[in-house]
Backbone as CSV, one residue per row, in Angstrom:
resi,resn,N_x,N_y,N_z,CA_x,CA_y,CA_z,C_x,C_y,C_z
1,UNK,21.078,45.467,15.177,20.075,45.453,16.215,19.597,46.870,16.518
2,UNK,20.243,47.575,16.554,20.453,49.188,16.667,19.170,49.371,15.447
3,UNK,19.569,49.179,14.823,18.717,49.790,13.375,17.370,49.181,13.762
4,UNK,16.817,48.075,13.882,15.279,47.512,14.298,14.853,47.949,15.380
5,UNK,15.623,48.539,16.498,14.952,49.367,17.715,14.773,50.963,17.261
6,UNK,15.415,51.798,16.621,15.173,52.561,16.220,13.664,52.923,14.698
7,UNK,13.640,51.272,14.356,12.625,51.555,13.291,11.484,50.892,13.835
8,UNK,11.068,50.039,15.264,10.235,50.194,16.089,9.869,51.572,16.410
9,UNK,11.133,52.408,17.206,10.548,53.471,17.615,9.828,54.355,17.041
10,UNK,10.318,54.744,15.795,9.554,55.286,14.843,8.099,54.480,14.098
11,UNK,8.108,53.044,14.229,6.968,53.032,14.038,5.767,53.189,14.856
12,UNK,6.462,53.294,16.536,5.686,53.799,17.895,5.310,55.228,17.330
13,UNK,6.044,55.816,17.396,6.052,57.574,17.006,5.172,57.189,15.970
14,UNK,4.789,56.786,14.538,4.011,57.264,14.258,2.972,56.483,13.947
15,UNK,2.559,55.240,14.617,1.136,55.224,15.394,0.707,56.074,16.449
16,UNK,1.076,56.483,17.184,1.025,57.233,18.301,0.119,58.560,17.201
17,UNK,1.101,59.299,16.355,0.812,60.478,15.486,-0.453,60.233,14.793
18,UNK,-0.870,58.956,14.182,-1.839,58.299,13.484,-2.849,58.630,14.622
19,UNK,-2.743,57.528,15.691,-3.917,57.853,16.728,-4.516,59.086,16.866
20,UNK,-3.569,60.118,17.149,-3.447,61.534,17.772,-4.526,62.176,16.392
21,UNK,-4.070,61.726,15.057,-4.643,62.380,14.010,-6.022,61.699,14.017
22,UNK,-6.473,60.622,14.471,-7.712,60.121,14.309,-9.005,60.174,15.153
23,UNK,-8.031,60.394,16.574,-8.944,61.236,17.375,-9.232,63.062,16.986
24,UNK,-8.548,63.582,16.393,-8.943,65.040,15.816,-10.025,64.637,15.233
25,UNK,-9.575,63.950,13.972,-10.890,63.817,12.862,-12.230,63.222,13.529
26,UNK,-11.729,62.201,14.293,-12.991,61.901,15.204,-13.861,62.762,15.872
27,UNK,-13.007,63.705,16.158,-14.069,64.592,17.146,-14.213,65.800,16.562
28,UNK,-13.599,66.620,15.071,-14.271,66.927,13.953,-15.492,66.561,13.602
29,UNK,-15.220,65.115,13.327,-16.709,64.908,12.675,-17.427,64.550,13.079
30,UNK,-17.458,64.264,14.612,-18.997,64.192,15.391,-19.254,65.251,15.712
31,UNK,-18.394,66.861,15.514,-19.174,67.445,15.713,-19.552,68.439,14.301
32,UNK,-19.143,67.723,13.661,-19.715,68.275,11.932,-21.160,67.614,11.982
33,UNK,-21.413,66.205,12.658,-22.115,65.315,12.728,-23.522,66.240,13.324
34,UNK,-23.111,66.824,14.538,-23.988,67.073,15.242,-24.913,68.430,14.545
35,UNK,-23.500,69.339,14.265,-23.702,70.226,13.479,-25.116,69.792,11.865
36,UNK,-24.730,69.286,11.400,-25.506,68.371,10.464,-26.884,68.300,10.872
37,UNK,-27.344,67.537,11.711,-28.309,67.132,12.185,-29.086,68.338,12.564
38,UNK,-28.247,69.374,13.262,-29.128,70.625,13.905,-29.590,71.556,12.411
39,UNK,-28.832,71.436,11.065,-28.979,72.089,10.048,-30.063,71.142,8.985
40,UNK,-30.297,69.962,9.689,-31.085,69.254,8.644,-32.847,69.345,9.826
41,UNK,-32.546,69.661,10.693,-34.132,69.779,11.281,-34.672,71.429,10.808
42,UNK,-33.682,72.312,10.727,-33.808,73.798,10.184,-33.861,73.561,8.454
43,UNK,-33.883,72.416,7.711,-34.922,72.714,6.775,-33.444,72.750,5.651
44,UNK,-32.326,72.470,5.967,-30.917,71.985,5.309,-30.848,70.474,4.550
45,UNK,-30.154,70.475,3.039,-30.174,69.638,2.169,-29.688,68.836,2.983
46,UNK,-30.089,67.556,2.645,-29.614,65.839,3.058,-28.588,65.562,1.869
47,UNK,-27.200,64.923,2.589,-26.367,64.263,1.759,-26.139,63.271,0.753
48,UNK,-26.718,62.261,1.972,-27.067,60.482,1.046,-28.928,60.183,1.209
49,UNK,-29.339,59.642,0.170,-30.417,58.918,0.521,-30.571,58.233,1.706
50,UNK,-29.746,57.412,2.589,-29.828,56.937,3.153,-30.041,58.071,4.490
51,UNK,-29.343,58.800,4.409,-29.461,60.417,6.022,-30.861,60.869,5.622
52,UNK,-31.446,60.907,4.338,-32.576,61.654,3.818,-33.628,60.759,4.568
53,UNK,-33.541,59.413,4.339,-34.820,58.199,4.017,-35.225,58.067,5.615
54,UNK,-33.270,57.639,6.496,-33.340,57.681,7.900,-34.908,58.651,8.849
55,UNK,-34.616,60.113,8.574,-34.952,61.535,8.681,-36.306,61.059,8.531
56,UNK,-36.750,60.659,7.829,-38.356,60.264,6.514,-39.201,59.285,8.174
57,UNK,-38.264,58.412,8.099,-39.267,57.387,8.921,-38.626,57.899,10.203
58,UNK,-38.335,58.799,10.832,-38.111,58.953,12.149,-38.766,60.504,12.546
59,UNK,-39.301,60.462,11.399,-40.049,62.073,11.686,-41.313,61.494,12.826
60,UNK,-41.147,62.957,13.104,-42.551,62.481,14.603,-43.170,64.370,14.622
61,UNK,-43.160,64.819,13.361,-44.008,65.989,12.796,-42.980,67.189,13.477
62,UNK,-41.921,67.629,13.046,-40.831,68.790,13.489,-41.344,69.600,12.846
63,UNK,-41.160,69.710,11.163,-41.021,70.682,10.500,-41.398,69.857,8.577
64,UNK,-42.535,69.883,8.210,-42.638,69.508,6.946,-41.474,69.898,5.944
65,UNK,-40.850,71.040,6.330,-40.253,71.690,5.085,-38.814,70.570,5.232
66,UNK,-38.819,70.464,6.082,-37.410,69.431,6.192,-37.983,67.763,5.815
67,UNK,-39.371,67.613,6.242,-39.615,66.074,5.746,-39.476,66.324,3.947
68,UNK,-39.831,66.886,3.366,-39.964,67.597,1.942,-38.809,67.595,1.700
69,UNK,-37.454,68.089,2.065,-36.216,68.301,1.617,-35.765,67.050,1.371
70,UNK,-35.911,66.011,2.676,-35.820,64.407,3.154,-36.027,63.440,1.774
71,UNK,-37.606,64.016,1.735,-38.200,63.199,0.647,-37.325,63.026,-0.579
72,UNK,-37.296,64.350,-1.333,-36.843,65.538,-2.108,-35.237,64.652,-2.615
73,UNK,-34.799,64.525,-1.738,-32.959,64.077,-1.780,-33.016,62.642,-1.770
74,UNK,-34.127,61.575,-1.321,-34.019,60.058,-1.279,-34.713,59.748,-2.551
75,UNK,-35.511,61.081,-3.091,-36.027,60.243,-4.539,-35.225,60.786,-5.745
76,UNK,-34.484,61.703,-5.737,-33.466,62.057,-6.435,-31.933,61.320,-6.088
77,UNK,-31.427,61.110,-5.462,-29.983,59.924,-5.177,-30.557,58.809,-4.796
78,UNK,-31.714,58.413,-4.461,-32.156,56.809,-3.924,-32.251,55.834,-5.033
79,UNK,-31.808,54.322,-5.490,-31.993,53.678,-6.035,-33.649,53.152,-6.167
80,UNK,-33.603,52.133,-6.655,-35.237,51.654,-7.135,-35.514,51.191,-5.779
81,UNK,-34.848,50.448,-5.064,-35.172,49.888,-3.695,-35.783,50.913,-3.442
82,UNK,-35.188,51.839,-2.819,-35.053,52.897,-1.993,-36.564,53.325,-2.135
83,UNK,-36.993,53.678,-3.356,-38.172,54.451,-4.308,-39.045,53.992,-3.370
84,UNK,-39.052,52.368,-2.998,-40.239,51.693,-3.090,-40.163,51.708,-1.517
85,UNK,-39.295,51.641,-0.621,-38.982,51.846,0.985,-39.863,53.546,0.954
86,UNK,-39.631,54.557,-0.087,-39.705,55.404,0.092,-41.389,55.941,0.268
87,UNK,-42.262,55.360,-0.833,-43.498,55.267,-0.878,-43.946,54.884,0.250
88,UNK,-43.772,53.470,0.599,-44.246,53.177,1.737,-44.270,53.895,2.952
89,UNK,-43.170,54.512,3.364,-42.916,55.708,4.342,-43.227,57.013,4.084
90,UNK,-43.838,56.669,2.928,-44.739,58.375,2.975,-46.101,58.030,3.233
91,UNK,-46.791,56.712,2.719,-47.643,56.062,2.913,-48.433,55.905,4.642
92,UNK,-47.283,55.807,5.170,-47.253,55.743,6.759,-47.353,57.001,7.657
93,UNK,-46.763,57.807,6.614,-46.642,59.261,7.783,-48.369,59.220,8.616
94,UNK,-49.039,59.208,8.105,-50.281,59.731,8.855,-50.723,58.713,9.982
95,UNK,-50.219,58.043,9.440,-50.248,57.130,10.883,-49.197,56.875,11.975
96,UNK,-48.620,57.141,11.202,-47.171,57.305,12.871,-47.633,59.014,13.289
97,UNK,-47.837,59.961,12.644,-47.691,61.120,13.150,-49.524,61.660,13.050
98,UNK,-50.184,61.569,14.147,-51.545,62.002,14.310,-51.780,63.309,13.928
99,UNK,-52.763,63.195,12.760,-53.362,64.741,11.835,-54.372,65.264,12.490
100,UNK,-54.707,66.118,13.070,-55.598,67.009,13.291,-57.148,66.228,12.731
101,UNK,-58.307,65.809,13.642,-59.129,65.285,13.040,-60.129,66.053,12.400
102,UNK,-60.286,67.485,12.127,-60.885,68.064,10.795,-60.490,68.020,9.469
103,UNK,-59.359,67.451,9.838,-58.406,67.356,8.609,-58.535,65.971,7.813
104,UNK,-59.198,65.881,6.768,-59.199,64.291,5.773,-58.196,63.919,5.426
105,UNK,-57.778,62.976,4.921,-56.508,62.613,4.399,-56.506,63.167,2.652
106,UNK,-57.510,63.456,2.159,-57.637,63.605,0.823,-58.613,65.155,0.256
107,UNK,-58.472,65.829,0.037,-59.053,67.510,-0.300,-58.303,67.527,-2.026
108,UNK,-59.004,66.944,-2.890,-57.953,67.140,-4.340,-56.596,66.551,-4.234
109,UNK,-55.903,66.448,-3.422,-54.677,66.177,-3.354,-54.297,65.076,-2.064
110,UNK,-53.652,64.456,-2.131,-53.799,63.632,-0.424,-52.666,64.955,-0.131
111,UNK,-53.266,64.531,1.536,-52.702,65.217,2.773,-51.362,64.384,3.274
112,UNK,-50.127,64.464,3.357,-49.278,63.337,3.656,-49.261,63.793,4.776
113,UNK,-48.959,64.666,5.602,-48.279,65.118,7.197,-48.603,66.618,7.519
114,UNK,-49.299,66.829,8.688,-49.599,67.900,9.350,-48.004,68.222,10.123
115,UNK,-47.256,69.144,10.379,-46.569,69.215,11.508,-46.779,69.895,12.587
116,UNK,-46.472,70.488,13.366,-46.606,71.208,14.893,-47.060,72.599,14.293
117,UNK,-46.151,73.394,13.601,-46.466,74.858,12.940,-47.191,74.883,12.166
118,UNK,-48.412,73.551,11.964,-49.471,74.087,11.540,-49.382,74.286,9.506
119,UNK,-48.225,73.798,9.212,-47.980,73.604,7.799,-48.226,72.232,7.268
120,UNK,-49.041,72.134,5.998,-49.320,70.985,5.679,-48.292,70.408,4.662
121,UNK,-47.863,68.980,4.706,-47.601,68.418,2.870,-48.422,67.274,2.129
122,UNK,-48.438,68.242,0.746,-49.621,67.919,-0.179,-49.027,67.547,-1.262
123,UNK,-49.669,66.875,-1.345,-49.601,65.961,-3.512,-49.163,65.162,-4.117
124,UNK,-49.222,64.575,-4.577,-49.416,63.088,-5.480,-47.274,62.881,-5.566
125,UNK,-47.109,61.801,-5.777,-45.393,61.665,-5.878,-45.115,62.011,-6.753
126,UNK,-43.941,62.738,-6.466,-43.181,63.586,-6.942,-43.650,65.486,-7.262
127,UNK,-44.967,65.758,-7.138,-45.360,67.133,-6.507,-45.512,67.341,-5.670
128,UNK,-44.721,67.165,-4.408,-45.166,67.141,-3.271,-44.905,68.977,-3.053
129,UNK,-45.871,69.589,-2.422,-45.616,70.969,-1.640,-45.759,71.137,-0.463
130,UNK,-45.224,72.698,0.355,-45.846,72.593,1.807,-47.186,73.854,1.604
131,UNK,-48.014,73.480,2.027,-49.229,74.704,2.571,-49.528,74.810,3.760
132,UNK,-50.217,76.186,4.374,-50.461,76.130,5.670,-51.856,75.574,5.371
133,UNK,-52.058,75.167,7.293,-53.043,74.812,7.588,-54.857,75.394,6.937
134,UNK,-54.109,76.684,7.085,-55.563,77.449,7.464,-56.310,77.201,5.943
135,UNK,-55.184,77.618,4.834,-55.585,77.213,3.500,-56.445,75.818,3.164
136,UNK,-55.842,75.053,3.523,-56.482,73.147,3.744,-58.002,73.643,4.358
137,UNK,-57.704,73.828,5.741,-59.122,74.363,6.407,-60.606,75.508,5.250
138,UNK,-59.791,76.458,4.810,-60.347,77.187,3.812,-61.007,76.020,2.927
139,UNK,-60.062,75.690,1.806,-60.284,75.019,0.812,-61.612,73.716,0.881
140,UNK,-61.165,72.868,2.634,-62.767,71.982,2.999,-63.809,73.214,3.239
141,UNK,-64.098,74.070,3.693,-64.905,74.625,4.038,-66.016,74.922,2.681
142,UNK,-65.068,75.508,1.652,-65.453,75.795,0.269,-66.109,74.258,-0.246
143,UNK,-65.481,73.491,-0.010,-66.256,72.426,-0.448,-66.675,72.136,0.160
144,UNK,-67.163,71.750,1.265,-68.520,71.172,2.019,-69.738,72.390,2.032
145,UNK,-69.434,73.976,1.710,-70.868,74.613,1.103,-71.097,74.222,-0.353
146,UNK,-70.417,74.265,-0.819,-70.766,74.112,-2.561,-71.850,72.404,-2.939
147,UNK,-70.878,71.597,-1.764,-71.941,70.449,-1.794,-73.073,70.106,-0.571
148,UNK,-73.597,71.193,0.125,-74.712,71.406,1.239,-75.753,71.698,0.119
149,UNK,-76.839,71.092,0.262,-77.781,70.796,-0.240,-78.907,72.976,0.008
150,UNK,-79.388,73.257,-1.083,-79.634,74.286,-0.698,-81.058,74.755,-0.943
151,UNK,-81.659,74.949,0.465,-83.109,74.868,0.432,-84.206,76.292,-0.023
């Protein structure tokens, strides 16, 4: 009897130790978690397609260079599903996130997303780049003289 109260106790002791170790890791990694998140809006690689794709459709115009990284990591680790979730949500950016109305959706290249700093992302899937604004602005300007009728 001796022997089964003593190998209770020890199995108290080390659930107890288990717990103790799972709340560490727990609160490690929410704040690796948090950590994460503050390094993926500053323009930091995405892990899984799925943290990348998340990022993709919850953008509300932060920082292109991070929707680009987003993109970047869900079409490189994303399955075929994914590809096709993925299009569509690039498809959408301009309409969840309002572009500047001098701005067309299409100048040679479509326009996918204006963000706040004024940086654009441009080009067909899988070239996607970032440019600034002013360039986009430049570039219509050049083309709407070249096609003004000249008297």
């Amino acid at each position: 009897m001796r022997f089964r109260f003593s190998q209770q106790t020890r199995t108290r002791q080390g659930l107890r130790e288990q717990s103790a170790h799972s709340a560490r890791s727990l609160t490690s990694s929410s704040a690796s978690s948090a950590t994460q998140r503050a390094e993926t809006q500053r323009g930091a690689e995405f892990h899984s397609p799925a943290e990348a794709f998340s990022y993709i459709v919850r953008w509300q115009g932060s920082s292109v260079d991070s929707l680009l990284n987003a993109i970047q990591c869900a079409r490189r680790l994303g399955g075929r599903i994914m590809q096709e979730y993925l299009r569509n949500s690039i498809a959408d950016l301009s309409r969840r996130v309002p572009m500047p109305e001098d701005i067309p959706l299409y100048i040679n290249v479509p326009i996918l997303a204006v963000d706040v700093h004024g940086r654009v992302l441009v080009g067909f899937e899988g070239q996607e780049c970032v440019r600034e604004i002013s360039t986009i602005r430049a570039e219509l300007a050049s083309i709407r003289e070249k096609s003004a009728p000249s008297n």
